[in-house]
C-alpha positions, 0 to 999 in steps of 0.5 A, a space after each residue: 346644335 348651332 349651324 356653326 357647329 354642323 359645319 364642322 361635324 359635316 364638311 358642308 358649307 353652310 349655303 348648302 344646308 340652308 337650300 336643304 333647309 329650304 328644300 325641306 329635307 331637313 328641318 331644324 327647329 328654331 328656338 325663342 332667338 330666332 337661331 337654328 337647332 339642328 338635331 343628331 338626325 339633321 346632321 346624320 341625313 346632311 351626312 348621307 347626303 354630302 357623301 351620296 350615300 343617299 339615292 335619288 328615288 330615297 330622297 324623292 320619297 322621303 320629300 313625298 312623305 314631308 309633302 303628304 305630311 304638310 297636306 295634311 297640316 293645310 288640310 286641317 288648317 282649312 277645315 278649322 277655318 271653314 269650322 270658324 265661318 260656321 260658328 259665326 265667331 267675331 273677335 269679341 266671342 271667339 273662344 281662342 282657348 278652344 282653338 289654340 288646344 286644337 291646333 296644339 293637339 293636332 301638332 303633337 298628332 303629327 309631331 310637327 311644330 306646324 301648329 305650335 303655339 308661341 304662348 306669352 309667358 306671364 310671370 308665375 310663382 314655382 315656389 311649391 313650398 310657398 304656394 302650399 303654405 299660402 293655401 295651406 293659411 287660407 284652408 285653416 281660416 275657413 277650417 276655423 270658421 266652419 268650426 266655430 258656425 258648427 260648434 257655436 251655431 249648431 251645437 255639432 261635436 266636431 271631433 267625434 265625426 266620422 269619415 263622411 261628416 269629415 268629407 261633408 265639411 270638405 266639401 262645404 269649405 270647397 263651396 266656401 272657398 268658391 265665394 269668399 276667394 274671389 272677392 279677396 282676389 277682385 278686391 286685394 289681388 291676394 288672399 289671407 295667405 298669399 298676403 304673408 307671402 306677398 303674392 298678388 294675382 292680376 290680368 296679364 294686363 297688371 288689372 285685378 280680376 273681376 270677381 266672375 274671372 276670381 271665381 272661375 280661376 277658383 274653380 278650377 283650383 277646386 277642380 285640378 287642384 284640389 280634385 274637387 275634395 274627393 278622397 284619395 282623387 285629391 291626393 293625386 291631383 295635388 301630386 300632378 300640381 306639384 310635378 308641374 311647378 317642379 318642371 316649371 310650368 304653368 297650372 290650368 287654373 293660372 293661364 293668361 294671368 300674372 302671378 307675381 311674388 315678394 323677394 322672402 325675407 325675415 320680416 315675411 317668415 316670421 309674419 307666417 309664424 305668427 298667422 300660424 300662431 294666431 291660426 292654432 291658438 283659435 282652433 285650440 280654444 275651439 277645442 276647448 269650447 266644444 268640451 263645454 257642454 251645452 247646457 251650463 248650471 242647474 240641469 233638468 233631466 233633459 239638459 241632462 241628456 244633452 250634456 250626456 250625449 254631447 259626451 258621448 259623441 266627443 269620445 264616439 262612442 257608439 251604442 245600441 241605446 241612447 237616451 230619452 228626454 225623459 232619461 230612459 234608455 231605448 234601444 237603436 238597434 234594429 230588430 233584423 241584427 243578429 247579436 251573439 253575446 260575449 259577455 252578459 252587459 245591463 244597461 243601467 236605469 237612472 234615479 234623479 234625485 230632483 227638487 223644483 225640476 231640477 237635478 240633485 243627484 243622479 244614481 244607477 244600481 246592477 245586480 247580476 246573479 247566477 250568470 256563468 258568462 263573461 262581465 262587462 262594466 259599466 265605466 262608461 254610463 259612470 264617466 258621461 253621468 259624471 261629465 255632463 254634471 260636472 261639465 255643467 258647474 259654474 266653477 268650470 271654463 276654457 282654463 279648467 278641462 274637466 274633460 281632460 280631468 275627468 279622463 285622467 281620473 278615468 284611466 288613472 283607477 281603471 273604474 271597471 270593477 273597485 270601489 272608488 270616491 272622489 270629487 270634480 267641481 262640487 261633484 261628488 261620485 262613487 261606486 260600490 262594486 263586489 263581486 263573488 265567483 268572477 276574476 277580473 282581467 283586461 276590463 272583463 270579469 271572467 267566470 270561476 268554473 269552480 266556484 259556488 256562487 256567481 254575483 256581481 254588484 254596483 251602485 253608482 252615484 253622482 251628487 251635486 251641492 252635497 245632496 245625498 242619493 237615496 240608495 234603494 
């Protein structure tokens, strides 16, 4: 309250609570205008006081506390100068960060206002829902671009990755992040983002950052901000930015700089629409371009094993086998694993039907008898066979998903134990199953205790161009 107010509240006259003032007796703090704020504890003390409720020996201790006090101040005051001298500081390389993050946390050890910093406030954008967007454009467009270098340049399957090859590309858009932000911010003040919104970064000065200074305000975005990648760490870093610009106040990475932002209008929500737009339509064609298998026309063996396990990887699945060049199966399983088997499962070995090296028809043949266990199918070696054909043929392109053609095939007949025939793209394929002594149920033929005979069947094949496998 003003001394206007304390007045009233005290009967004192302010001349008398000023020499208190100066006396130190109280201590009202002085806001940004210069004026006085007393607090109920000024006025309680002014109180006791006027009305010499207060003894002597009381007031002469309660001095001595505030004497010993402020020694304390003068006495750090001094030890920190005597630090200066030994550190040989000059104007250019003193580290003012440094100190001024001493004298505040001394000021708050003492709860004093002694040694606190009057900071100028440069201009700063609080718009948390802006300041997200804005980063959340920036973080598409390199999403986009590690995509499109690992889709095209390395031939990855990007949807099929784990929880640490998703951490592993986190971590290398954070290091992109590092080297192309800066050079946005020292050329254009802004970034991609930024620029929808019409936010600009400069000195506090109005100067664009050097490209030393950019990268180091980016930093510290990685580090505070984005809690360098790390799961669940980031999450709660995120949450600590958010609660700052909610209180309005300044992030780690933004101190002596201005950060200044467009009245929002129409013209700038409708400009983010479209860069969203523009954003999601390139990671749907990416999408799309990594459904297309590697290898493209007449298929040798070994482009057949590629186009395979480029599938393979798409749905995740993840066997004890794989594939050679050669299209043989080897087993990736290692030898010390303990297997208990829950039904009896054969993998299937390939027959390709080739003419001048090159693929006409690939075909596989399981027969199973006298086993009195559980079944599993063999839908998935049929689904990959018949993709890495048909994802192969010319007729395919980012407008026709055989992908996604091939999938609602797949789960629209089930292929786990009927008969079936169809065609994909020039791609004839078909099954022959029968099976005598099972029932089928939820994907699995179970045993029939009863009965005489146990058998199952299948003959596989996927042709191409209309040449005919020979069955065996």
């Amino acid at each position: 309250m003003k001394i206007s107010e304390v007045e009233l509240w005290t009967g004192m006259d302010r001349t008398n609570i000023r020499y208190y003032e100066k006396e130190s007796l109280i201590s009202p703090v002085r806001g940004d205008n210069g004026y006085r704020d007393f607090t109920d504890e000024d006025v309680e003390k002014i109180r006791t006081l006027f009305e010499g409720r207060s003894s002597l020996d009381r007031i002469l201790e309660e001095q001595l506390t505030i004497l010993e006090e402020q020694n304390e101040e003068v006495n750090f005051a001094k030890d920190l100068c005597r630090k200066m001298l030994r550190e040989d500081s000059s104007l250019l390389n003193l580290d003012v960060r440094k100190y001024l993050n001493q004298l505040e946390h001394k000021s708050k050890e003492l709860n004093t206002n002694y040694f606190s910093v009057k900071r100028d406030r440069l201009p700063q954008v609080y718009s948390v829902l802006n300041r997200a967007l804005a980063r959340l454009i920036d973080i598409q467009i390199y999403s986009v671009i590690i995509d499109s270098i690992l889709i095209w340049g390395f031939h990855f399957v990007t949807t099929g990755f784990n929880f640490l090859q998703h951490f592993a590309v986190s971590v290398i858009m954070a290091l992109m992040m590092l080297f192309i932000e800066p050079f946005f911010l020292s050329r254009f003040a802004t970034t991609p983002g930024k620029a929808v919104f019409g936010m600009k970064i400069t000195s506090a000065g109005g100067e664009y950052l050097s490209y030393r200074e950019a990268m180091r305000r980016t930093f510290e975005v990685i580090r505070y901000g984005l809690g360098f990648q790390i799961p669940i760490y980031n999450y709660y870093r995120l949450y600590v930015s958010y609660k700052a610009l909610k209180e309005e106040e300044t992030l780690p990475w933004d101190y002596d700089i201005s950060y200044t932002m467009k009245r929002e209008t129409i013209y700038r929500r409708a400009l983010f629409i479209s860069v969203e737009a523009v954003v999601i339509t390139a990671a749907f064609f990416l999408i799309q371009v990594e459904k297309l298998p590697p290898n493209r026309g007449e298929l040798t063996i070994a482009e057949f094993v590629e186009n395979y396990d480029h599938y393979k990887n798409i749905m995740n699945f993840d066997e004890d086998y794989e594939l050679n060049r050669y299209g043989e199966w080897i087993s990736t399983r290692d030898e010390r694993d303990i297997v208990i088997e829950l039904s009896h499962f054969e993998k299937p070995a390939f027959r390709f039907n080739l003419k001048d090296q090159i693929i006409k028809s690939v075909s596989f043949e399981v027969k199973v008898n006298g086993r009195k266990m559980p079944l599993s199918s063999n839908r998935i070696e049929i689904l990959l066979t018949t993709l890495a054909l048909a994802g192969a043929q010319k007729e395919v392109s980012l407008f026709n998903d055989v992908f996604d053609e091939m999938i609602n095939d797949f789960y629209l007949h089930g292929w786990d134990f009927s008969s079936f025939r169809n065609s994909l793209y020039g791609v004839e394929y078909e099954a022959e199953i029968s099976y005598s002594g099972y029932e089928e149920m939820s994907g699995v033929l179970l045993t029939i205790d009863e009965a005489d005979e146990h058998s199952y069947s299948l003959y596989f094949s996927a042709e191409v161009d209309g040449v005919r496998a020979v069955k065996p």
